[in-house]
Structure formats: structure tokens, C-alpha cells
MIDOSE-1310 file (N, C-alpha, C; in nm, 2 decimals, decimal comma, always signed):
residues 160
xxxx	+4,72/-2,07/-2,97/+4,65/-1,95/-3,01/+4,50/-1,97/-3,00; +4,43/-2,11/-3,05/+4,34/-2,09/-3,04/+4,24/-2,13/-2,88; +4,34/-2,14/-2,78/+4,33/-2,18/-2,67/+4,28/-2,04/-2,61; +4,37/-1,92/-2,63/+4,38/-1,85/-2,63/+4,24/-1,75/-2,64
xxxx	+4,19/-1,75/-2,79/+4,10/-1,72/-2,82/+3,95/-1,78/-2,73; +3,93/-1,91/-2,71/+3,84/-1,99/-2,64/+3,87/-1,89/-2,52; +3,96/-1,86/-2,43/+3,96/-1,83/-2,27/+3,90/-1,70/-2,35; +3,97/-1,64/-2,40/+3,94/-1,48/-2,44/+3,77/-1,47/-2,43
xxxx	+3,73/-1,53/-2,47/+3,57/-1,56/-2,52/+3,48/-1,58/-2,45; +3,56/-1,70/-2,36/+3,49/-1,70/-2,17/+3,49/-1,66/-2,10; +3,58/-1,50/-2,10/+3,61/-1,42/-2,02/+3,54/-1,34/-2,03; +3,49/-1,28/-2,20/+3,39/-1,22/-2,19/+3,24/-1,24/-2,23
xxxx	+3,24/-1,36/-2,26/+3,09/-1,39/-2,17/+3,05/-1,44/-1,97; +3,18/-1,42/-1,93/+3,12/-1,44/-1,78/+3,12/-1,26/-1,73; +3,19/-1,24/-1,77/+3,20/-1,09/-1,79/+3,07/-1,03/-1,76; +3,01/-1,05/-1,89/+2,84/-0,99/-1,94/+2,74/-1,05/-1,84
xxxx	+2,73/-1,24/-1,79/+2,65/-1,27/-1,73/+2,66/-1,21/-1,64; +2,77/-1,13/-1,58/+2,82/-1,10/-1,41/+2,76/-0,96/-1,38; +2,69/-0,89/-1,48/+2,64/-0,76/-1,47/+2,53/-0,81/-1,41; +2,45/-0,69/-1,29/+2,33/-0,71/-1,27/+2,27/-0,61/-1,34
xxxx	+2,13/-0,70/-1,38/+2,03/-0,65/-1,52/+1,92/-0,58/-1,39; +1,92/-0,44/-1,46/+1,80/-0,35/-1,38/+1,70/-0,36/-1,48; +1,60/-0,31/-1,41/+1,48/-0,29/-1,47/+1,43/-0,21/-1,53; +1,42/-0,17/-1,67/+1,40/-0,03/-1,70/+1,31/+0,10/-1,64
xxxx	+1,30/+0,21/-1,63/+1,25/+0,30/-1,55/+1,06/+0,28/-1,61; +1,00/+0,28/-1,52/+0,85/+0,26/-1,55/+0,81/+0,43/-1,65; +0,76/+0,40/-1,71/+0,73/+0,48/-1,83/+0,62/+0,55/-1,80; +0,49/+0,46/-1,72/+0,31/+0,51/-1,71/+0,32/+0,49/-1,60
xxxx	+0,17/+0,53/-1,51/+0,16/+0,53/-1,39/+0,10/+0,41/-1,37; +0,14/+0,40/-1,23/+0,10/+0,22/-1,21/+0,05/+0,28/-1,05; -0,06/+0,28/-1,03/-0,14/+0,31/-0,89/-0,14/+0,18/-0,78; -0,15/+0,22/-0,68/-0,17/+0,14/-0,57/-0,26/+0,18/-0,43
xxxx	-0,34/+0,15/-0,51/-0,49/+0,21/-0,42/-0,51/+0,17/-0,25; -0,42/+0,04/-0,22/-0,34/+0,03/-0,08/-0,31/+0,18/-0,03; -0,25/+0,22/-0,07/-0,16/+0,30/-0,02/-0,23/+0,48/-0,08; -0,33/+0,49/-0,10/-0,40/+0,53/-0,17/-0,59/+0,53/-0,14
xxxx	-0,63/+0,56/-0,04/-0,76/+0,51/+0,00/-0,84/+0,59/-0,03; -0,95/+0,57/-0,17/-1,04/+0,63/-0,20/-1,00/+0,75/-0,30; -0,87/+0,70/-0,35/-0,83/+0,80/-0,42/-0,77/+0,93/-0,41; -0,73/+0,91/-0,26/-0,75/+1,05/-0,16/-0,64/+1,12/-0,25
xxxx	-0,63/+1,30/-0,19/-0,53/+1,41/-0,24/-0,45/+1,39/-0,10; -0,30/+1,45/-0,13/-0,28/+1,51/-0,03/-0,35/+1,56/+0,06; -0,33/+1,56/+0,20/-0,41/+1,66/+0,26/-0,34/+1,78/+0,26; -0,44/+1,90/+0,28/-0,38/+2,01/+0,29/-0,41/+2,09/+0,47
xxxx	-0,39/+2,20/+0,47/-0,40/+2,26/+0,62/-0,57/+2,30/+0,69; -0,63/+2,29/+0,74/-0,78/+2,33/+0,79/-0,88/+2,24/+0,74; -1,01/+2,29/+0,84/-1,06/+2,14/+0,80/-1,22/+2,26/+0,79; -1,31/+2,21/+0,73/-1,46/+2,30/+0,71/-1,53/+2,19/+0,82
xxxx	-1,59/+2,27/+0,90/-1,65/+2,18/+0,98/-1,78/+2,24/+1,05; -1,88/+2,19/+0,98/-2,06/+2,18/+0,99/-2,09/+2,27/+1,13; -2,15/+2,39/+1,08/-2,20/+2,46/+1,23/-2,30/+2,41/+1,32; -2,37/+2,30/+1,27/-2,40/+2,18/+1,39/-2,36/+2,03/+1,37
xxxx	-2,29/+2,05/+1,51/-2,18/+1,94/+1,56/-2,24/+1,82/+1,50; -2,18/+1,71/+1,44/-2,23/+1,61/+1,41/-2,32/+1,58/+1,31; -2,33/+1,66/+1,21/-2,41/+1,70/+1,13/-2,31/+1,64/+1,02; -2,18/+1,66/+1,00/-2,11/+1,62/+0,87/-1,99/+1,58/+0,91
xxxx	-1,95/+1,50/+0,86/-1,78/+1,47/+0,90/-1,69/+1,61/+0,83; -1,57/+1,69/+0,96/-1,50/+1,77/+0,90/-1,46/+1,75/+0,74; -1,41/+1,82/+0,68/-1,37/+1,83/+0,49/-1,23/+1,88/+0,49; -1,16/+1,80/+0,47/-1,03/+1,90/+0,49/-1,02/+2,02/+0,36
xxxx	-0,93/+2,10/+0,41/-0,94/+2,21/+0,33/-0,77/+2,22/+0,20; -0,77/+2,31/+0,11/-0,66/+2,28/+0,06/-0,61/+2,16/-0,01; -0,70/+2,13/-0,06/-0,71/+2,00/-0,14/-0,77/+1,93/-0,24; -0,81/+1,85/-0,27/-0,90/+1,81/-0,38/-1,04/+1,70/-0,28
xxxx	-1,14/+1,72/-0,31/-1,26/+1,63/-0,28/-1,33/+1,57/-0,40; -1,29/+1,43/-0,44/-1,32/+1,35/-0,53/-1,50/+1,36/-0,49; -1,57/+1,42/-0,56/-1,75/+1,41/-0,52/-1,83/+1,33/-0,61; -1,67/+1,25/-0,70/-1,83/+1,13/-0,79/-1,73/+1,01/-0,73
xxxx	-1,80/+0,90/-0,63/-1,77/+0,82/-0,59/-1,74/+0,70/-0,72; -1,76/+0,72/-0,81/-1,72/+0,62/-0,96/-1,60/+0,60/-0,98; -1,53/+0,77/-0,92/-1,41/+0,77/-0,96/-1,29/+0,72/-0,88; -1,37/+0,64/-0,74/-1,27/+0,58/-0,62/-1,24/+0,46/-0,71
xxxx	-1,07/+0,47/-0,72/-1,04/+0,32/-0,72/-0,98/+0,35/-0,92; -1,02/+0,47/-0,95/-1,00/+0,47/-1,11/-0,89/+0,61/-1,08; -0,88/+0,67/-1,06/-0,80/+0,83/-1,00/-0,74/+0,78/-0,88; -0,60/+0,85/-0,90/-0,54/+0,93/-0,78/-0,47/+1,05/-0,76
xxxx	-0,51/+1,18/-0,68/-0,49/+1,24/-0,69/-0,30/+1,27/-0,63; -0,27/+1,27/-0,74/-0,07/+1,28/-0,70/-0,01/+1,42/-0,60; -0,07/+1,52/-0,62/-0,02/+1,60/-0,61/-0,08/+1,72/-0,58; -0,13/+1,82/-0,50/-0,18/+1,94/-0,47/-0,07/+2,06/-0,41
xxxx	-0,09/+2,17/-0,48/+0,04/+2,26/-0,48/-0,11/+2,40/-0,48; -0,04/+2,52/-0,36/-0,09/+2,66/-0,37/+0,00/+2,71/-0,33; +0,02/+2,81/-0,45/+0,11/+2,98/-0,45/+0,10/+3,09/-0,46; +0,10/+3,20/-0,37/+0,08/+3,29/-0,45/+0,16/+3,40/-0,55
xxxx	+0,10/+3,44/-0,58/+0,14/+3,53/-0,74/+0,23/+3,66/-0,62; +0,28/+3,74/-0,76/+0,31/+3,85/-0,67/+0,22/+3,96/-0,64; +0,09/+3,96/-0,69/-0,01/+4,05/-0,73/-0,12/+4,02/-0,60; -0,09/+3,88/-0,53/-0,12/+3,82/-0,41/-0,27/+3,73/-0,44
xxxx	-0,30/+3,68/-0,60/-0,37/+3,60/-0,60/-0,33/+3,46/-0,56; -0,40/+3,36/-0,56/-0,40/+3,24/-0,53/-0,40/+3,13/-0,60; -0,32/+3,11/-0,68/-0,30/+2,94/-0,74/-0,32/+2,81/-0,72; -0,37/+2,74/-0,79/-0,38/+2,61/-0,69/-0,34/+2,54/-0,83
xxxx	-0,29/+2,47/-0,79/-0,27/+2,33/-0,91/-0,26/+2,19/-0,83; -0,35/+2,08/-0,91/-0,34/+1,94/-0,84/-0,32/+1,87/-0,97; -0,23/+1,75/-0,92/-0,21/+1,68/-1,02/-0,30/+1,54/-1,01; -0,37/+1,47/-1,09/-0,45/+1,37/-1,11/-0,40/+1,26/-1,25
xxxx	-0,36/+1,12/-1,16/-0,35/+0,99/-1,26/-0,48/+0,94/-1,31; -0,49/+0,88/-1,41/-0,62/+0,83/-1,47/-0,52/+0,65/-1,43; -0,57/+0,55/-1,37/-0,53/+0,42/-1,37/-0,59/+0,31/-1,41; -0,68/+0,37/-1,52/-0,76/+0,30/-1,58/-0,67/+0,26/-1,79
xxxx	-0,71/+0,16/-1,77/-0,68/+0,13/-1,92/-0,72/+0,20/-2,07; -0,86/+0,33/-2,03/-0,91/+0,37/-2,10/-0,93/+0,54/-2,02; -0,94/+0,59/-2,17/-0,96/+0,74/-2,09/-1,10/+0,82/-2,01; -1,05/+0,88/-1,93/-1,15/+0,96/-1,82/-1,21/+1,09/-1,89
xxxx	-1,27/+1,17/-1,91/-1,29/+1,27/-1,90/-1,32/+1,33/-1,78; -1,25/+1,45/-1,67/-1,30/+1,48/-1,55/-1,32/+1,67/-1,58; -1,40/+1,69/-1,48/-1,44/+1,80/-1,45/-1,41/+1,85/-1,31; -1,33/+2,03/-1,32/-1,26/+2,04/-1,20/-1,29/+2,16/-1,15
xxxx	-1,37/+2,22/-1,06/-1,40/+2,38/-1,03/-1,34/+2,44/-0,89; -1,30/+2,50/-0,85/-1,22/+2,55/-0,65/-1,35/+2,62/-0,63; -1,35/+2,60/-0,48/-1,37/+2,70/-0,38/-1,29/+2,77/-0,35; -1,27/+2,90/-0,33/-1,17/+3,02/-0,22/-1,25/+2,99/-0,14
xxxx	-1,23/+2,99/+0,01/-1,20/+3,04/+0,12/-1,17/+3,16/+0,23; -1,21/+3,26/+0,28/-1,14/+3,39/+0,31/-1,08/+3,26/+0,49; -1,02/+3,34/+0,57/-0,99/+3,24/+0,70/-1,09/+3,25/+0,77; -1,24/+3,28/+0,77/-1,34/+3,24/+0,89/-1,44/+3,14/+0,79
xxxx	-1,38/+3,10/+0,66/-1,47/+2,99/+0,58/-1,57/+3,03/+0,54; -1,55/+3,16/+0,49/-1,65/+3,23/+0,42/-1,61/+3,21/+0,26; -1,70/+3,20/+0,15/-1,67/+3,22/+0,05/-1,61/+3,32/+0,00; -1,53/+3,38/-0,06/-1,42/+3,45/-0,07/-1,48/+3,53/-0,19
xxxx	-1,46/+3,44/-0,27/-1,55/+3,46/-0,43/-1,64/+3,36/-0,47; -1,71/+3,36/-0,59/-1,76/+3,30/-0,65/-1,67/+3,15/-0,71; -1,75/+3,02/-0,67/-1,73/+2,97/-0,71/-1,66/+2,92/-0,88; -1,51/+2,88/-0,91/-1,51/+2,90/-1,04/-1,58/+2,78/-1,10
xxxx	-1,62/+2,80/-1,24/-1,71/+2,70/-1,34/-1,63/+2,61/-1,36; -1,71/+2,49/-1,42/-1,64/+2,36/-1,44/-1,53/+2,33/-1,53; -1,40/+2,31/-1,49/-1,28/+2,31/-1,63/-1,25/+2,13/-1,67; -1,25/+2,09/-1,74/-1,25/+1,97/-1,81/-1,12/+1,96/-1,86
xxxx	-1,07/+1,81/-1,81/-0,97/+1,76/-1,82/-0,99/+1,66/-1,89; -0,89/+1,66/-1,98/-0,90/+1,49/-2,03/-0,75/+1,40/-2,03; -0,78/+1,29/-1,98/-0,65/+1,20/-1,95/-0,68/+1,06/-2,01; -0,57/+1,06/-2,12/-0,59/+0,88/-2,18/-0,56/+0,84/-2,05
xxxx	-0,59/+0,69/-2,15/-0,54/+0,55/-2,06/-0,38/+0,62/-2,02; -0,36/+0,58/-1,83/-0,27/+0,56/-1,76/-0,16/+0,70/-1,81; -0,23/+0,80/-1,79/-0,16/+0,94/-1,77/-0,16/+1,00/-1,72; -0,13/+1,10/-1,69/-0,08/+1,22/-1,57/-0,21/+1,33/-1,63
xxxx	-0,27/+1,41/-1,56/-0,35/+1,52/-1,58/-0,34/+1,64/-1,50; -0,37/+1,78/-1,53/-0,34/+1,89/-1,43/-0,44/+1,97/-1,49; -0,48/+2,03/-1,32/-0,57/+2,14/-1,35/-0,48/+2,23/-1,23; -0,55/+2,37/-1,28/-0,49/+2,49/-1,22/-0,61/+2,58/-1,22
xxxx	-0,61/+2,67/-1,14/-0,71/+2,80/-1,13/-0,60/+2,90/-1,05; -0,67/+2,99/-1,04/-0,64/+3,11/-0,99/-0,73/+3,21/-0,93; -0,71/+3,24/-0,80/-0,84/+3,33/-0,76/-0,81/+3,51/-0,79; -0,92/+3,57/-0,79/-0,94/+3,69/-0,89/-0,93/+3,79/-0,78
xxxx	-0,99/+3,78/-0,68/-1,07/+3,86/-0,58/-0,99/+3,89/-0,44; -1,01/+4,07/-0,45/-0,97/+4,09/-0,30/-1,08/+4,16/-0,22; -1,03/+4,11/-0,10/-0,92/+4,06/+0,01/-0,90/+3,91/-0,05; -0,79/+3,87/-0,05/-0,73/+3,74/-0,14/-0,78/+3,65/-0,06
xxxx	-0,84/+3,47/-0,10/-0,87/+3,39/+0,02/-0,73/+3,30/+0,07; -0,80/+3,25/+0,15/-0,70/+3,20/+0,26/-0,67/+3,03/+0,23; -0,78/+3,00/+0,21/-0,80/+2,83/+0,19/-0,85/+2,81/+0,08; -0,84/+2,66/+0,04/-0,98/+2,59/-0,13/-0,98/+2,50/-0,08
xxxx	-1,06/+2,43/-0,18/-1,10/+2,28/-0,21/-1,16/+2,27/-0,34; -1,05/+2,22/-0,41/-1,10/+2,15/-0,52/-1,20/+2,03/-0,53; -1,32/+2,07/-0,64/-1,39/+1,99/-0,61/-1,38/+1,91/-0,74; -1,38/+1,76/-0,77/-1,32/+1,67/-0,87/-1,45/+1,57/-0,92
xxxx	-1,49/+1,54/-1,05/-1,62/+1,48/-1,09/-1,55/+1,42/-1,24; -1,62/+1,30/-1,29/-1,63/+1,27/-1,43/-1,73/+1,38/-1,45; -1,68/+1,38/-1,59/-1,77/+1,46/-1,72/-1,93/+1,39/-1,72; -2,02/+1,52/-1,71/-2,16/+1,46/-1,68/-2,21/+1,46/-1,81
């Protein structure tokens, strides 16, 4: 019987070593700036491009443009999303990681666009985000004005 017991015991501790051990699901964001150059957003569709040639590198449109270079290497912009409403405004939402150990304060305003890259409306004012250490952040706007625009660019800064 007690032989018994002993196998019983070995059986199930070879049992338990025989599982393979995963790794639990990552909780925060863990950036890889590799893969990741300068923080960039998605790209979106169109590009703004300087009415004399060679004057500015194209700007892609539909997107986010990080304009405080502080923030290359500390942000990545995860995610850029536009919808429109049924009323035929324009939404934009981008999503932004902070991959710093300590929190960011950022500031986030759009351009509209109409399709010949005219300003559509007025610029909107600066909306302020704040993201602790190693979290997810979102900004959203919505455009007000008809004829509805066509394109944006979010423009992205730390808190001055």
C-alpha cells in the first residue's frame, strides 16, 4: 500500500512538471521603438505637399504629427481611427502610449482639411492629455463645419 502511495505521488508530480508554463499576459505597454521610428502614427491617406517643390518634405495626412521632437523615443502613437457621424461630421480619435516610467502631460489640437487642402475650419484649441507611467491615452475631436472636411492631422506636443 505504501508502494502504492509513493507511485501515486510520482505520478502526480511528473504530471505537473509535464505542463508547459506560459507566460502571463503583459498587463502595460512595453514599446519598441525598432519597430516604431520616431514615434511615428499610423499612416493615414494624402500627403500636404509645399506649393514650392522642395521647399518641405510631403506631411502625410490623416494622422498624428508628433511636433515636439522630446517626445521621439518617449510616445507611440498606437492607433489613428476617422468616422463619420451620421449628421456627416468628422471624428478622429488616436490612441497614444506614454513608455516612459513617469508621467507625460501632452497637448493635442486637428486640422480639418476640405480635399484641395484648404482649411476647412478653424483650427481646434489645445486638449490636454494626461498619461501615467506606461499607459494608454486617447484623444478625440470632432469637426463642426459644413461643407464637412475631407482629411486632418493631428498635431501632438508635451504640455508647455
Amino acid at each position: 500500500m505504501k508502494n502504492i502511495s509513493i507511485l501515486m505521488i510520482l505520478v502526480l508530480l511528473a504530471a505537473c512538471a509535464s505542463k508547459p508554463r506560459t507566460a502571463p499576459p503583459v498587463t502595460f505597454p512595453s514599446c519598441d521603438f525598432s519597430k516604431a521610428p520616431y514615434g511615428s502614427s499610423p499612416r493615414g491617406y494624402g500627403v500636404l505637399v509645399p506649393a514650392i517643390k522642395g521647399t518641405l518634405h510631403p506631411i502625410a495626412l490623416s494622422t498624428v504629427s508628433i511636433t515636439d521632437t522630446a517626445l521621439l523615443r518617449r510616445i507611440v502613437v498606437q492607433d489613428v481611427k476617422a468616422m463619420r457621424s451620421e449628421t456627416g461630421q468628422l471624428n478622429v480619435y488616436a490612441r497614444i502610449v506614454n513608455c516612459t516610467d513617469y508621467p507625460i502631460i501632452l497637448e493635442a489640437r486637428t486640422q480639418y482639411l476640405d480635399a484641395q487642402q484648404v482649411i476647412a475650419e478653424p483650427v481646434t484649441g489645445w486638449k490636454r492629455l494626461y498619461l501615467p507611467a506606461r499607459t494608454l491615452g486617447n484623444y478625440q475631436e470632432a469637426s463642426i463645419r459644413q461643407p464637412m472636411p475631407d482629411t486632418f492631422l493631428i498635431e501632438l506636443r508635451e504640455q508647455l
